[in-house]
Residue, then its C-alpha position, 0 to 999 in steps of 0.5 A: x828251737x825244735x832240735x833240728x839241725x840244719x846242714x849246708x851243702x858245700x857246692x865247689x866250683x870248677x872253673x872249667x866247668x860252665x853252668x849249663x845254659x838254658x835254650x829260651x824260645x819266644x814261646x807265646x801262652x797267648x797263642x798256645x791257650x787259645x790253640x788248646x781252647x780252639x780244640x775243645x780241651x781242658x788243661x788235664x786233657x792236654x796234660x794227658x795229651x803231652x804224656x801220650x807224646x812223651x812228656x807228663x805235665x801237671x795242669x797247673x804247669x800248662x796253665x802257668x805257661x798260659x799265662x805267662x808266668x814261665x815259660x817252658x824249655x824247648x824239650x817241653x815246647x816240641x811236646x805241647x806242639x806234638x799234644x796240640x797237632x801244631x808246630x813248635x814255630x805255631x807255639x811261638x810265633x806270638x799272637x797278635x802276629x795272626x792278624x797281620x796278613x789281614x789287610x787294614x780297613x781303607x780311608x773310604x771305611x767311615x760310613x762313606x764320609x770323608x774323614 
């Protein structure tokens, strides 16, 4: 033992009091990295871009937003929209939605052979 002592913080519960909810949005990092990438910036270039808007963010962060590993809050969300020049509903529609307005290929597709 190295001689520290640990404390443990007593944490009283009010009942009337409820713990603050989260606001969770369908944020999609799919779309968002390829919105970044589409505009030609590197993860500390968009970093710069959310603390001109108003918010710092570490790379790492947007990165793990990217990948999925969490996701932001909605304050956050409005930020990397406002940094990206999109909506937030552009950050979290997801992104095999895009393809959607596309119409499918026809039956008559197979190199003119019936299939």
């Amino acid at each position: 033992m190295c001689g520290l002592l640990r404390s443990t913080a007593h944490v009283r519960y009010v009942p009337h009091m409820a713990p603050p909810t989260r606001l969770s949005l369908p944020f999609d990092g799919l779309r968002a990295r390829r919105e970044r990438e589409r505009q030609g910036l590197t993860l500390v270039a968009l970093a710069d871009r959310c603390a001109e808007a108003g918010r710092r963010f570490a790379h790492t962060t947007i990165s793990r937003w990217e990948s999925g590993d969490f996701g932001p809050t909605a304050p956050s969300v409005k930020v990397l929209a406002d940094a990206l020049g999109v909506t937030v509903d552009d950050l979290c529609t997801p992104a095999d939605e895009d393809n959607s307005n596309t119409t499918p290929a026809s039956a008559d597709d197979n190199d003119g052979r019936p299939s």
